[in-house]
N, C-alpha and C positions, 0 to 999 in steps of 0.2 A: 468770413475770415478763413486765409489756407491755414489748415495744421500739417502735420507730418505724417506720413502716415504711422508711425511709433503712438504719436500725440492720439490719433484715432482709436488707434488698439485700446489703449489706456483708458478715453472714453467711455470704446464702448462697454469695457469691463463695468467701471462706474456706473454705468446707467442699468445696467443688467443685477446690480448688488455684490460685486463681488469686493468683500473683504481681506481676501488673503491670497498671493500662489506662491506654488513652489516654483523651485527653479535650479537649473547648475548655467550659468553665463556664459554665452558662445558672441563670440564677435558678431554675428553673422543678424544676428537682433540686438546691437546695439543703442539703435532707435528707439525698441520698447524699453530698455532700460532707463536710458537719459528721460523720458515721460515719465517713468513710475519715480526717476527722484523727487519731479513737485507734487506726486500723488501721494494720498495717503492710503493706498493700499500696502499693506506689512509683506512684506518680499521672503518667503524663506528661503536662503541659499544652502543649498545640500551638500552633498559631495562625490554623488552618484547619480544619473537619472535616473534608473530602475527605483533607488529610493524616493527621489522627487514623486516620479509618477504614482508609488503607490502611498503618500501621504495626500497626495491630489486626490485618492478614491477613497480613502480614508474621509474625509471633508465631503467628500460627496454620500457618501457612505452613512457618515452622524446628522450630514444636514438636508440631505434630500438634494440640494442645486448640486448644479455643475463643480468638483473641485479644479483648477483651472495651476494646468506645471506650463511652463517654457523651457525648451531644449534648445540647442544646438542640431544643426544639419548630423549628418553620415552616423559617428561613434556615437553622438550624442543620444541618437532619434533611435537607431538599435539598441542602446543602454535602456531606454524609455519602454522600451516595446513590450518589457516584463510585468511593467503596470500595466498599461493598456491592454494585456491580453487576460488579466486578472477582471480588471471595470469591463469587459467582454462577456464573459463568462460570468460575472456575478451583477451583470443589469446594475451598473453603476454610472451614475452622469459623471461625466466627465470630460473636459475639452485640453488636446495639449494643441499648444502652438507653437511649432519648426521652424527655426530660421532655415531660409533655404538660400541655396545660390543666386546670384543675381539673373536678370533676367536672359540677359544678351548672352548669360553662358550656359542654358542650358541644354540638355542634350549631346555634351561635350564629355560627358563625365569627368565635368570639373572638379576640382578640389572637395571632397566630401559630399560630390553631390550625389544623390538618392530619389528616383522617380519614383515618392512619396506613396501617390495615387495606386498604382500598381502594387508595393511593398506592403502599404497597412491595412488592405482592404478587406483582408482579413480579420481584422485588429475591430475593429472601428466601423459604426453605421456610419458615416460619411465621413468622408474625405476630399480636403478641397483646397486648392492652391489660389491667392487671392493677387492676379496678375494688377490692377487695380485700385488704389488705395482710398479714390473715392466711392469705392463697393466696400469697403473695411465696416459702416454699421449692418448692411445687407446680411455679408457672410456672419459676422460675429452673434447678429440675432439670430439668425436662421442657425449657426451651431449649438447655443443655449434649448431654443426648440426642437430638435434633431435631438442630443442629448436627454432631456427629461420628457420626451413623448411616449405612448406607447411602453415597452419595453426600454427600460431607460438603459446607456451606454456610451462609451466614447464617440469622441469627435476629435479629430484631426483636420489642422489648418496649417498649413505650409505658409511662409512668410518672405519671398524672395529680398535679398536686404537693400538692395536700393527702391525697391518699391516703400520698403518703408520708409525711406527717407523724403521720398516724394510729396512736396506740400500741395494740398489742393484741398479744390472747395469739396466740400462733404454734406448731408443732411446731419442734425444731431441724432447720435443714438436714443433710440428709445425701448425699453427694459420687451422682453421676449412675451408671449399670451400663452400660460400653462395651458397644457388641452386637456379638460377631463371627460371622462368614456362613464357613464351614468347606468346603470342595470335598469332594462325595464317592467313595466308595472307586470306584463304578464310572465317576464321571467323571476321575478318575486315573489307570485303565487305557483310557478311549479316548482320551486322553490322548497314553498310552505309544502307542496303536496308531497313531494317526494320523502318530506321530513317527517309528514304524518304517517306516513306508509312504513316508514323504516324501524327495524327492529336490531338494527347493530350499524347506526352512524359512526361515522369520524371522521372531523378535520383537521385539516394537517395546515397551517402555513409557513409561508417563504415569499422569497422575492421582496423588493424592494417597493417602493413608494407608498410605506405606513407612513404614520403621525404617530402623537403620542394621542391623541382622541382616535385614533382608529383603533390600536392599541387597547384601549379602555372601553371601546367599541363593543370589540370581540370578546374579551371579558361578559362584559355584560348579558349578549346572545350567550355564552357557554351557560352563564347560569340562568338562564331562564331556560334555556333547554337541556341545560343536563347534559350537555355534550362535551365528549372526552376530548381533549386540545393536545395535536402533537406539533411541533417545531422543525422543519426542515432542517439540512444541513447546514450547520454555522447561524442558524437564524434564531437560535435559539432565545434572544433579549425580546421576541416576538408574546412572550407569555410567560406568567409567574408560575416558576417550577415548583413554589410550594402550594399555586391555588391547589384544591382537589378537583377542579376536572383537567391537569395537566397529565399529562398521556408518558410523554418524553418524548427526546430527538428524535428523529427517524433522517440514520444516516448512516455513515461506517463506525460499523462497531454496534448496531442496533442491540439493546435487549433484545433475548430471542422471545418473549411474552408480547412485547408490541409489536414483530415479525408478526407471532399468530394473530394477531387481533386486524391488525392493516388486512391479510390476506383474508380474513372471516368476516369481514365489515359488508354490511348487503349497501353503504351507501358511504361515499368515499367523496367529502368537498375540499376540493382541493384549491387555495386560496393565498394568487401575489404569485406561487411559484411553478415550477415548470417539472417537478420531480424529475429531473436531472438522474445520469449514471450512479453518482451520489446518495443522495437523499432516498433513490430506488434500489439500491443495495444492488448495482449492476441490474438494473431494470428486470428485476426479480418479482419486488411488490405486487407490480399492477402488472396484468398480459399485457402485451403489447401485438395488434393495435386497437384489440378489442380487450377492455377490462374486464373479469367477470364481475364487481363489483358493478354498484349504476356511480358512473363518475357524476361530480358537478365539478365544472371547472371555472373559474375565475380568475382573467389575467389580462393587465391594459394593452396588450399586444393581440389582436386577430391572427396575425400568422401564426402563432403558440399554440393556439387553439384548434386542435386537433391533428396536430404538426405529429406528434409521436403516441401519444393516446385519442382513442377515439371518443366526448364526453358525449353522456343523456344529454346534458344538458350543458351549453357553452355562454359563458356572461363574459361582454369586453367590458372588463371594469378595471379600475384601478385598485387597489385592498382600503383606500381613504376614502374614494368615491362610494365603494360597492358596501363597506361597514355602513356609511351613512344613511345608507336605505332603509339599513336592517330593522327600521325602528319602526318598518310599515310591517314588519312580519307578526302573526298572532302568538301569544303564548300557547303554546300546546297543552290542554288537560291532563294529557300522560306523556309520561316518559318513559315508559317501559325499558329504557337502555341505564337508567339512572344508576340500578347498581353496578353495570359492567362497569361506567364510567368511575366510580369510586373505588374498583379493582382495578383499573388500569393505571391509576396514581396511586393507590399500594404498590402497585408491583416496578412503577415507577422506584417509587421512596427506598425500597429493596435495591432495585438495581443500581442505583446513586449511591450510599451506602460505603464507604473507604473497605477494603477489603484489612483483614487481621495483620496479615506477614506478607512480607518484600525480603527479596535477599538482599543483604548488605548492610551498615550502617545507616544508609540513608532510606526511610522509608515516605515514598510519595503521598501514602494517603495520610499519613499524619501530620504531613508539610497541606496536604489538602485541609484539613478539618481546623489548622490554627489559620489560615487562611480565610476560612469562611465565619469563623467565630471574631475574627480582626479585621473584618473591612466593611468598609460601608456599604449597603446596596446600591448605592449610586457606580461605585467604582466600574472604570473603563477598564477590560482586558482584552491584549490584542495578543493574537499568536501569528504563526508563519504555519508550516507545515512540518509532520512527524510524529513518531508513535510519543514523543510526550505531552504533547495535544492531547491524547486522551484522555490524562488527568484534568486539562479543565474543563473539557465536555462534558465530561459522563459524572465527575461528583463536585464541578461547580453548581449553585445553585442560583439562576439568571433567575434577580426580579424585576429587573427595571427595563425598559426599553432604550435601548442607546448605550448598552452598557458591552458590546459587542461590538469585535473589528474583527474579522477572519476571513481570511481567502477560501471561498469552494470550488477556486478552482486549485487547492492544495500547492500553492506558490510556494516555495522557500523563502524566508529571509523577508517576510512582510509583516511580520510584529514588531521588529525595533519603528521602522518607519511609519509605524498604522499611530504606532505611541507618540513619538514626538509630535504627529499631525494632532493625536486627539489631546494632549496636554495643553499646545497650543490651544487650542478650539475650547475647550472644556478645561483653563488652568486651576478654579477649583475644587477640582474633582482628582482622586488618585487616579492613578493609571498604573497599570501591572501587565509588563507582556513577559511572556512565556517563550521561549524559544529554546533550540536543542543547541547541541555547539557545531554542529552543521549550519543548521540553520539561523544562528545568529551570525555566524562570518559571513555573509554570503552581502550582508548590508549593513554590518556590524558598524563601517565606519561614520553611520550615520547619529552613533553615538556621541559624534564630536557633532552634531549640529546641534544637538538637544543641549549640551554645555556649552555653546558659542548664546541659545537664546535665553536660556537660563530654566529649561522645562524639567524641571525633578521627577521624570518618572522613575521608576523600578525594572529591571530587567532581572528577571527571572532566568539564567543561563542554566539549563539540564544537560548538563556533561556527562556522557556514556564512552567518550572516545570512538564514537562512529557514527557513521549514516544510518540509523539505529532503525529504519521504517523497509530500508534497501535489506539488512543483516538479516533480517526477521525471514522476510522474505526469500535470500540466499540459505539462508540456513532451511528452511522448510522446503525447498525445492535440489538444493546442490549441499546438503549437510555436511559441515566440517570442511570446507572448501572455498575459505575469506579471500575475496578478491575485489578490492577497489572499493572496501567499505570501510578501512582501519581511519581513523583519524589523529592526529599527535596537535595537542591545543595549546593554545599562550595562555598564560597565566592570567585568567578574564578577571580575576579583582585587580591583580595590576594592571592592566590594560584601561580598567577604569581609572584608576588614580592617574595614568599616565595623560589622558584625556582630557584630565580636571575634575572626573567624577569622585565618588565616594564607590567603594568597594569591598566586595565581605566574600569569604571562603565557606562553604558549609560542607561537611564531610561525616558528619550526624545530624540524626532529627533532633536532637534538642539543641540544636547549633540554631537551627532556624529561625526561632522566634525571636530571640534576640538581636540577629542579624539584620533582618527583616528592620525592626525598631532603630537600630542604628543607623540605616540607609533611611527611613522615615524623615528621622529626626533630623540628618544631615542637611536637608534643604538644597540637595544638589541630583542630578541625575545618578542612579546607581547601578549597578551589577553585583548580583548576587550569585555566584557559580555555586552550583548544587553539584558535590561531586556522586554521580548515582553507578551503580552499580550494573554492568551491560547486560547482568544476569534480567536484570527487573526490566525487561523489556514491554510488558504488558503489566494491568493492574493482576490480572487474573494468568500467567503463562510465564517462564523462565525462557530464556534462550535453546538451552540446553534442553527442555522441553518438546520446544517446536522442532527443535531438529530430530529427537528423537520420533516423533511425526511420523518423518520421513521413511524413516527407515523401519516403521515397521509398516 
């Protein structure tokens, strides 16, 4: 039977599992549109792509598969390209699919048209224009497996639009074959050896393709061996910040106690992640390209492995594959490291801790501590990027695995859309994203999609009246000398109301709690503007501080 090639797309989605994409509508894939109306895959329509795409990594993100956005050619596919270069950097599956120009015109710099190949190569493990339409189950399986292999990441597929109109005969799609990378028997016993040998272990995880049994996994190894557990940048839903062998994050803004401990560690596994500029505090941690610690390194990607650090010991595994093993490792007689590791989650619990005083009416640690005393551990929180991030890093307390949506590569403006993706995905579950008022304009109007599907999350808006991450850093370098960092904001409770949302002002900390509860209760998407004060730029530092810095 010929389908279209539209009808193929749709397919092959369906046969591969796919539930849900995003999307903003370009003529140009008209085709897949008319298909997805007799599908029942739930269509979300945005109003931005940058937002589409990073609610597409968001789903990739909570679910492990591919999240799967449609664009538009030219404006559409550059709007796009701010996800894409986020699922890049933070090893997230991911597949978008380009209408592009039709075929007989390319090369012409037709109408919006963009040599895809060339522009995203950057962006994206593969890139691929599908001339073809009876190749449509080919490429679409082959991008699922390209996306979640190895080092998981985007996939771009261009879609010229009369090809997809093209009916022809086709093979039926059939769903993608996950590859798993297995640690072997003798890299398990050097493993074991390295671990008896050791008199100041620590592992650190990151990177993507846990489970929630891997998760539970790694648990398990900490306490049979006594091993102190730290959390990579933004990865933090990797481990329960109240077990006692939890270390804390290792990322911007580190405790300076877990600084000395990572640097005095004679044995450093490092697990899932790639310790990144980030997570290395400007690749400070570990020497580079000789560690002086003994590395072990674990990561489903071979090119990673020993790309930027040189490891003892190098395992291609996955953190799902490679936890699974763990259960052929022997319990060790001693732990001689046992008490560091019980000081290093003291000195954690210390540094989490709300600090006493903030300047101004509104104080963030105490909007922190009713926050953690009022929510569930299940609850999803998504941020963007900015120094008010660091109230929920540093004294949130992540117990659950999946409870975590954050950009490392410090993207603006990807908490509104991280939230409507995981409310969708997760509508029993609260959802709380945090954002500056920088960084919630930047994709703020993605707040009318959350009220078009009827997702009540919460937005968190921390009003400073500036680029308050840029300020810090002008004022510590060019002090007293504001230039292209003042901001002047809309009135963000009305702007929810005007929406359809529910919205609330807060301009004291005992404004919060109630606020909070009013937006709960509403059963509608909210905005909560925190009016804070530009002084409290840090939990621990004034503005006025840092500049002082400067100058002496």
């Amino acid at each position: 039977m010929k389908r279209t090639g539209g009808q193929l797309i749709v397919e092959a989605l369906k046969a591969n599992g796919v539930q849900r994409i995003s999307c903003v509508p370009g003529e140009s894939f008209l085709a897949v549109l008319d298909a997805l109306h007799d599908s029942d895959i739930k269509v979300l329509v945005c109003r931005q792509e940058g937002g589409a795409t990073m609610m597409a990594d968001t789903w990739g993100r909570l679910t492990g598969e591919p999240g799967i956005c449609m664009v538009t050619r030219g404006p559409g596919a550059t709007n796009a390209s701010a996800g894409l270069h986020i699922a890049r950097q933070d090893s997230i599956p991911m597949i978008l699919f380009i209408g592009q120009v039709q075929r007989d015109a390319r090369e012409r710099e037709a109408f919006q048209e963009v040599e895809f190949r060339r522009a995203f190569t950057e962006f994206a493990k593969w890139v691929g224009e599908i001339d073809d339409a009876a190749r449509i189950p080919e490429f679409v399986t082959r991008a699922f497996a390209v996306a979640t292999s190895g080092r998981p990441g985007p996939v771009v597929l261009t879609l010229p639009e009369d090809m997809l109109r093209d009916e022809v005969e086709a093979p039926e799609a059939l769903p993608y074959v996950p590859v798993a990378a297995h640690p072997g028997r003798n890299q398990l016993a050097e493993l074991q050896k390295r671990l008896a040998a050791a008199e100041r272990p620590m592992v650190i995880l990151g990177g993507t393709r846990w489970t929630e049994e891997a998760v539970a996994g790694i648990r398990e190894l900490a306490e049979r061996f006594k091993l102190p557990i730290g959390c990579s940048f933004r990865r933090q839903m990797l481990f329960d910040h109240l077990h006692p062998n939890y270390a804390g994050d290792v990322g911007i803004g580190i405790n300076p106690a877990l600084t000395k401990e990572v640097k005095e560690a004679d044995l450093l596994i490092l697990l899932g992640g790639r310790l990144s500029e980030m997570p290395s505090s400007g690749y400070t941690l570990v020497d580079i390209p000789y560690p002086r610690q003994q590395l072990v390194h674990i990561h489903p990607d071979p090119s990673e492995l020993g790309r930027v650090y040189r490891p003892d010991l190098a395992i291609c595994a996955s953190p799902a594959d490679f936890v699974a093993a763990l259960a052929d490792l022997d319990t060790p007689a001693e732990t001689p490291w046992a008490e560091r590791t019980e000081r290093m989650h003291a000195a954690y619990l210390a540094w989490s801790k709300t600090p006493e005083r903030s300047p101004g009416a509104v104080h963030m640690g105490r909007i922190m501590d009713w926050i953690e005393a009022n929510t569930a551990d299940d609850t999803i929180f998504t941020n963007g990027a900015g120094n008010y991030a660091t109230w929920l890093h540093r004294f949130h307390r992540f117990r659950r695995f999946n409870t975590q949506s954050a950009p490392t590569s410090g993207s603006m403006g990807y908490g509104l859309p991280a939230a409507v993706a995981a409310k969708q995905l997760f509508p029993e579950r609260e959802v709380i994203c945090f954002a500056g008022d920088g960084c919630f304009m930047m994709h703020g109007q993605e707040f009318a999609t959350a009220v078009q599907y009827g997702l009540p999350l919460i937005a968190l808006v921390i009003n400073n009246g500036m680029y308050g991450t840029i300020r810090m850093h002008q004022e510590r370098e060019y002090p007293g000398r504001v230039s292209a960092t003042a901001l002047d904001n809309p009135d963000f409770a009305a702007l929810a109301r005007a929406y359809g949302g529910h919205g609330e002002t807060v301009k004291t900390t005992q404004e919060f709690g109630p606020a909070f509860e009013r937006a709960r209760a509403s059963g509608k998407p909210a905005i909560i503007e925190i009016a804070l004060d530009p002084e409290a730029i840090t939990p621990s530092r004034t503005l006025t501080e840092i500049a002082q810095t400067k100058s002496r």
